[in-house]
C-alpha distance (Angstrom), angle and dihedral (degrees) to the residues before:
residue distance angle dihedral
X1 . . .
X2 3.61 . .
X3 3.89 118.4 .
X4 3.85 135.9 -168.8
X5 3.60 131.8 -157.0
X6 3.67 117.0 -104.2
X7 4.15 99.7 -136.6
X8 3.50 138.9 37.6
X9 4.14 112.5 -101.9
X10 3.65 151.3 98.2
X11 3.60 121.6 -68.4
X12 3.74 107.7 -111.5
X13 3.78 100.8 -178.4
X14 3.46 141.1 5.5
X15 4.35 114.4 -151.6
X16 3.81 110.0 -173.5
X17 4.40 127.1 30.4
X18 3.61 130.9 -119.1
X19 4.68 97.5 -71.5
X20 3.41 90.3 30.0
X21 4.18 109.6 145.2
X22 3.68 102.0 -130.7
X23 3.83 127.4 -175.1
X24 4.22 129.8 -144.2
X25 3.63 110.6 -76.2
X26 4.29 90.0 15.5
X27 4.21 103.4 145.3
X28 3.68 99.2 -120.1
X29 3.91 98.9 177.8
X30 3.78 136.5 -15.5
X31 3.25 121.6 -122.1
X32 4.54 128.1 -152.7
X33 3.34 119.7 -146.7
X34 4.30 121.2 159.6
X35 3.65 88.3 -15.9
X36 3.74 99.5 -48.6
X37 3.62 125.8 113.6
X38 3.84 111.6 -140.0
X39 3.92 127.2 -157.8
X40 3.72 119.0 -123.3
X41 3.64 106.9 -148.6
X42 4.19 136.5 -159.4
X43 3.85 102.4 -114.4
X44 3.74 80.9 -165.8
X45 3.74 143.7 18.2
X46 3.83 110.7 -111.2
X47 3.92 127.9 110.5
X48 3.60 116.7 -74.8
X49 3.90 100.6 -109.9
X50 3.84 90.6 173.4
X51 3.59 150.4 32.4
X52 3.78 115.8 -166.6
X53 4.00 94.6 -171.9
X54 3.52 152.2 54.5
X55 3.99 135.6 -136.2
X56 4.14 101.2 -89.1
X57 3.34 88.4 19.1
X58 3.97 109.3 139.4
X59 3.80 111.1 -134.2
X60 3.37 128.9 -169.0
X61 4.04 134.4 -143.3
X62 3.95 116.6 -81.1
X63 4.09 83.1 8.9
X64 4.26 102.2 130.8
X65 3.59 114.5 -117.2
X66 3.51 102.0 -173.3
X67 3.27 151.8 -28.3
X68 3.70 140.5 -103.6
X69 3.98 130.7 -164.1
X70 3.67 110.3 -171.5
């Protein structure tokens, strides 16, 4: 499952690696946008196969982030 990030904004942080297992809801990276720092959450539990970004990378809405295979 392919997911994209809700905002426009830099990524701040990623949490978990490329093979990671990840559960629903799991933060996976945080997000910055105006000053705000926005979670980045597993829509599903799977392990994280892919990660489509980089730390400071701007993103923007409906861009995927990463994906999951559960």
């Amino acid at each position: 499952m392919m997911w994209e990030s809700e905002v426009t904004g830099n990524v701040w942080k990623l949490l978990f690696e490329v093979g990671a297992t990840v559960a629903a809801g799991d933060v996976i990276m945080i997000l910055e946008s105006m000053k705000m720092e926005i979670p980045v959450e597993a829509p599903v539990s799977g392990v994280l196969s892919e990660i489509l970004v980089a730390t400071q990378e701007q993103v923007q809405e409906e861009q995927v982030v990463a994906v999951i295979e559960n």
